[in-house]
C-alpha positions, 0 to 999 in steps of 0.5 A: 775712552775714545769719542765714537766718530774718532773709534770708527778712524782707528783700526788695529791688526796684527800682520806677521806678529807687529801692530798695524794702527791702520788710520782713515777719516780726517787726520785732524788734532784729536785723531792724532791725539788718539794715535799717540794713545795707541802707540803709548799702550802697544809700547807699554805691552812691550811692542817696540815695532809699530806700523801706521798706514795712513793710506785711507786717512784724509791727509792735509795738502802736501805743502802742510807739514805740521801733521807729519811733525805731529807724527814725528813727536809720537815716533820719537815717543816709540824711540824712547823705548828703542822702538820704530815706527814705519809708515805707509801712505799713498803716492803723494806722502811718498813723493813729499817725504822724499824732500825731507825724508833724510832729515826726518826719523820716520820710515815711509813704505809704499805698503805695510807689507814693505814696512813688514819687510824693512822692520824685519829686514828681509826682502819682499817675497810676497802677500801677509795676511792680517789678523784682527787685534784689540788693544785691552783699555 
C-alpha cells in the first residue's frame, strides 16, 4: 500500500494505449521506490513499453546523478522483460542527459508525445489525448 503523501506524486494515464507514470513532488528515495512498484506491475500485466514524465516532479540539482542512476536500475528491470522506458523532463534533464545520454539506457523525450512517437517510431503529427487509468493492487 502506498503512503498518502507519495499517492498524490504518482498519477497514471493511458496515452495512445501505453502507460504514462507522470511523476511531481520531490523525487526522494521512496518516490522512486514506488516508481519501480509501478513499472514492475504495468511489466507484470504485460505493458512492455512505459512512459515516465518527470517533468512536475521536483528533480535534485543538475550536478546530481545518483537519481537518474536510481532510475536507470528500474529501466533495466523493464529491459528485463524486453521493455523500454522513455522519459520526459524539463529543459534542464535535457540539457544534463546530453553529456551521458550515449553511455546511459534511458531515452529522454521533450515531451510524452515525442516519447509516444519514439517508442512507436513514427514521426510527430501532433496532440494525443490522455485517458485516465488505475493500476489494480
Amino acid at each position: 500500500m502506498m503512503a498518502p503523501d507519495l499517492q498524490k506524486n504518482i498519477a497514471l494515464f493511458l496515452l495512445s494505449g501505453i502507460p504514462v507514470v507522470e511523476m511531481s513532488g520531490e523525487l526522494s528515495e521512496a518516490a522512486l521506490g514506488i516508481l519501480r512498484q509501478t513499472i514492475d506491475s504495468l511489466a507484470c500485466a504485460g505493458h512492455v513499453d512505459v512512459i515516465v514524465n518527470f517533468a512536475r516532479a521536483i528533480r535534485p540539482k543538475a550536478g546530481d546523478r545518483n537519481w537518474l542512476v536510481r532510475v536507470e536500475a528500474v529501466v533495466a528491470s523493464l529491459k528485463a522483460h524486453r521493455g523500454h522506458i522513455d522519459i520526459v523532463g524539463g529543459s534542464d534533464l535535457l540539457e544534463a542527459s546530453a553529456h551521458w545520454q550515449s553511455r546511459s539506457a534511458l531515452r529522454i523525450a521533450s515531451s510524452e508525445d515525442e516519447a509516444l512517437c519514439q517508442i512507436k517510431g513514427v514521426r510527430m503529427t501532433g496532440y494525443t489525448p490522455r485517458m485516465p487509468a488505475v493500476l489494480a493492487a
